[in-house]
C-alpha positions, 0 to 999 in steps of 0.5 A: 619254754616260757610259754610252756612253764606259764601253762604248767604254772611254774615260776620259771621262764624259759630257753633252750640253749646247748653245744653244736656236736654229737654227743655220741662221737665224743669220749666220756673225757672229750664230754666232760672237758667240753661241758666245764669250758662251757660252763666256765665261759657262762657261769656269770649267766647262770645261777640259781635266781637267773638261769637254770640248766637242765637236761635235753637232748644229748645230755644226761645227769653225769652233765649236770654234774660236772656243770654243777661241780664246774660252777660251783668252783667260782660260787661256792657249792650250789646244787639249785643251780642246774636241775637233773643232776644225779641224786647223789648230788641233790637230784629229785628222786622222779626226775629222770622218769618225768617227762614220760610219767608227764607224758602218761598223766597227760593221756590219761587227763586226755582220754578221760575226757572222752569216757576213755582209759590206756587199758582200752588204747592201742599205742603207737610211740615214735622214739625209745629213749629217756622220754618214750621208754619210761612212757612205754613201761608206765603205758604198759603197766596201765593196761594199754597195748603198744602195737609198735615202737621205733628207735634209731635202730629201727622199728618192730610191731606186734598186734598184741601188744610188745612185752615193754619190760622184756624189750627194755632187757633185749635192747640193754643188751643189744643196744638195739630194738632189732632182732627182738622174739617178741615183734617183726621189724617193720619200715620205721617210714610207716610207723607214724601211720600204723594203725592204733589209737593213740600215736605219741612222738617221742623223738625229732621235731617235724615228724608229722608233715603233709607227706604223711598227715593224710594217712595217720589212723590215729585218733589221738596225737600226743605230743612228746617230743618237741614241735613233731607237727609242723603247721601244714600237718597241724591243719590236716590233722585237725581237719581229719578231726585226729585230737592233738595235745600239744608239746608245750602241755604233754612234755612238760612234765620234765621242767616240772620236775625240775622245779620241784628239784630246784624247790628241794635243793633251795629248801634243803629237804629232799621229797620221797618219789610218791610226793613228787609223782603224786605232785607231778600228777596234780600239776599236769592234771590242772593244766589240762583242765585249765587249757580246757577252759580256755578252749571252751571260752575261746571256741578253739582247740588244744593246741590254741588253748594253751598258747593262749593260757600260756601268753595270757599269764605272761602278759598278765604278770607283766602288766601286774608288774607295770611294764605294759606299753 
């Protein structure tokens, strides 16, 4: 996270941290008293200057919520201090859809630097949740063609192209991606190496090993979720010569968002959803062309691009700041 808030310039640094259970095990009550225990036990840690909660996985804006309710009992009202909270709470307007639409900005600054565009792409996304399903509605407004999608479910295909809004309604209604009219159940094991041109993880981490890295046909690997590349899959995929963008870069479109909330509820003037897009588009923009430049000057691809853009402004404010050895 702190090299990943360095690459998308933010003022943040960086953590992951959250609650051993199964979010889906547990009552509605069961979430809630277990979210202000939790946040009663670390609230002298957390605050709008020292540590800001957002959502991952498991947790959603109802979460946020009561964290910020819960907080604000010792504080005082402090909506800049958890992020992704409901907009009726001082959420941004964007948050939700924002690591997806991040994802999607990414891609496009990505295939533009080799003459391409979504409508010409073929997609395969792995995961249809927060992250995969609002990449797979926007990649889908853009012109491009998923061939296949899995979820916890299971997995469909369609060589031209799943009508994205009608599986959203199927699987609103079902709960599920199965028995959808409009593609054939496939073996969720062979979507990572199904034919298409761009395979974007949304899912688990390390999905991408050296079982199946030898036989992804993708020429494109966007990295939504978190470390879906181990290093053994990173080194044959690269020698493949499969371009991958890097998750510290692609889905960093969610804390980036984030910041623009904290931004609006410490300034108290909340952003229209086309200024935090447009925003979102100019920040994800820049990264990439900056982590372009440091792969031209260093001789090395995306992945080492941006670590090295990353650690270099950390080390950069932290000498600036005296505190070099």
């Amino acid at each position: 996270m702190t090299w990943k808030t360095a690459v998308a310039d933010i003022p943040y640094g960086g953590a992951k941290g959250g609650i051993g259970c199964d979010p889906r095990e547990l009552s509605k009550s069961e979430l809630e008293r277990l979210t202000r225990v939790f946040t009663q036990k670390i609230h002298d840690l957390i605050g709008i200057h020292t540590d800001v909660p957002a959502p991952d996985m498991g947790t959603n804006a109802q979460t946020m919520a009561w964290i910020l309710d819960e907080y604000s009992k010792f504080h005082g009202h402090s909506p800049a201090v958890v992020t992704g909270k409901p907009i009726d709470l001082g959420g941004s307007l964007g948050r939700e859809a924002a690591t997806g639409r991040g994802v999607v900005f990414a891609t496009e600054a990505l295939l533009a630097e080799y003459g391409k565009s979504i409508k010409d792409m073929r997609f395969v996304i792995q995961g249809f949740g927060n992250v995969g399903s609002w990449a797979a509605k926007l990649i889908h407004e853009g012109g491009g063609k998923i061939v296949a999608l899995s979820d916890i479910s299971g997995a469909i295909k369609n060589s031209n192209g799943i009508d994205i809004p009608e599986l959203l309604k199927h699987k609103e209604s079902t709960g599920s991606l199965l028995n959808f009219a409009g593609g054939d159940a496939m073996d969720p094991s062979e979507l990572l190496v199904h034919d298409c041109d761009v395979l974007i993880p949304c899912a688990l981490g390390g999905v991408l090993n050296k079982e199946n890295a030898g036989n992804v046909k993708a020429k494109f690997v966007i990295e939504a979720a978190n470390h879906p590349t181990d290093p053994e899959a990173d080194e044959i995929l690269s020698k493949k010569g499969v371009i991958i963008l890097p998750d510290i870069y692609a889905n960093a479109g969610g804390v980036t968002v984030s910041y623009f909330e904290w931004v609006q509820n410490i300034q108290g003037f909340m952003w229209d959803e086309d200024k935090v897009n447009n925003e979102l588009k100019r920040y994800m923009t820049g990264a990439f062309h900056n982590i372009k430049s440091m792969c031209k000057t260093h001789n090395c691809n995306l992945r080492m691009g941006a670590f090295t853009l990353g650690v270099n402004r950390v080390a950069r404010a932290t000498i600036l700041r005296g505190w070099e050895a």
